[in-house]
N, C-alpha and C positions, 0 to 999 in steps of 0.2 A: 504494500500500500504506500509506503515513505516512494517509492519510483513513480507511482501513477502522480502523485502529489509535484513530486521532483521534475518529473518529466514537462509538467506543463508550467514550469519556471516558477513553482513557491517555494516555501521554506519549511521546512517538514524533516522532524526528529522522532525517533523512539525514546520509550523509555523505559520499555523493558532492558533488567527489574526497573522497577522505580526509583524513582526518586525521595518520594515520599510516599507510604501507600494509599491507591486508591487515588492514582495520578490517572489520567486516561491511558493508552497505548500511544497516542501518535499526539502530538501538538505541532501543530502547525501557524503559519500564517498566509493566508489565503484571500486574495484579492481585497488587501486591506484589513481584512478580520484575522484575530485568535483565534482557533478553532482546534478544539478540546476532541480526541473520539477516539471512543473503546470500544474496541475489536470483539466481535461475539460472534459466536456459532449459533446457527439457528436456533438451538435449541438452549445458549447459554444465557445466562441472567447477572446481571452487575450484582457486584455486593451491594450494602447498604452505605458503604465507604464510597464507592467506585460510584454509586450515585450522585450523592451526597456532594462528591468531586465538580460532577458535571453539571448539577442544579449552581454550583457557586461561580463557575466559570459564565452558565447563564446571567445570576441575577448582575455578573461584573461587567455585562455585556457583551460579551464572547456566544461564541459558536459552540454549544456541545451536543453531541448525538452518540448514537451507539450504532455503527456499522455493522453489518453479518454477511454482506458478501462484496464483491469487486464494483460489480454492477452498480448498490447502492452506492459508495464510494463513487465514482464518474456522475453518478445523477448528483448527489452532495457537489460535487466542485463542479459541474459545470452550471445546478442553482446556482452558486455563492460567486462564479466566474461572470455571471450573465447580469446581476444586481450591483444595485451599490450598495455600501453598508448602511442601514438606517438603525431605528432605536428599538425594532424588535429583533433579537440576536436568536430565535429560535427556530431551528429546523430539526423537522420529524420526519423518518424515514421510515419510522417502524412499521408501517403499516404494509411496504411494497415490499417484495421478495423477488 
């Protein structure tokens, strides 16, 4: 995912392990935004930390989401590529597969 991000000219780290727990997996910055996002398998589920992480990232106005596969990733950045940044920093993917 750090390549898909890299490849279309942002800035994008791992951070596995952590840094702190319950950081997201990837933090980036993307067409202007923070953007906080934890890597999940279909069937996985954030902790209560790993949440927690992501709601604060939100309310600091940052980007955070929870990715589960490539595909949402490309729809994630090519929304956040296509807008400008405004004062609601939230996107939800969870619903597309």
């Amino acid at each position: 995912m750090i390549q898909e991000i890299r490849r279309r000219g942002w800035y994008a780290v791992t951070t596995c392990p952590p840094v702190e727990s319950g950081t997201p997996d990837v933090l980036a910055c993307v067409a202007g935004r923070f953007v906080g996002i934890e890597v999940k398998t279909e069937e996985g589920k954030p902790s209560k930390l790993q949440s927690y992480r992501l709601k604060q990232i939100h309310q600091a106005g940052g980007t955070a989401t929870i990715v589960r596969s490539r595909k949402q990733l490309r729809d994630l950045l090519s929304l956040l590529e296509s807008s400008k940044p405004s004062g609601d920093a939230t996107v939800s993917l969870e619903s597309e597969t």
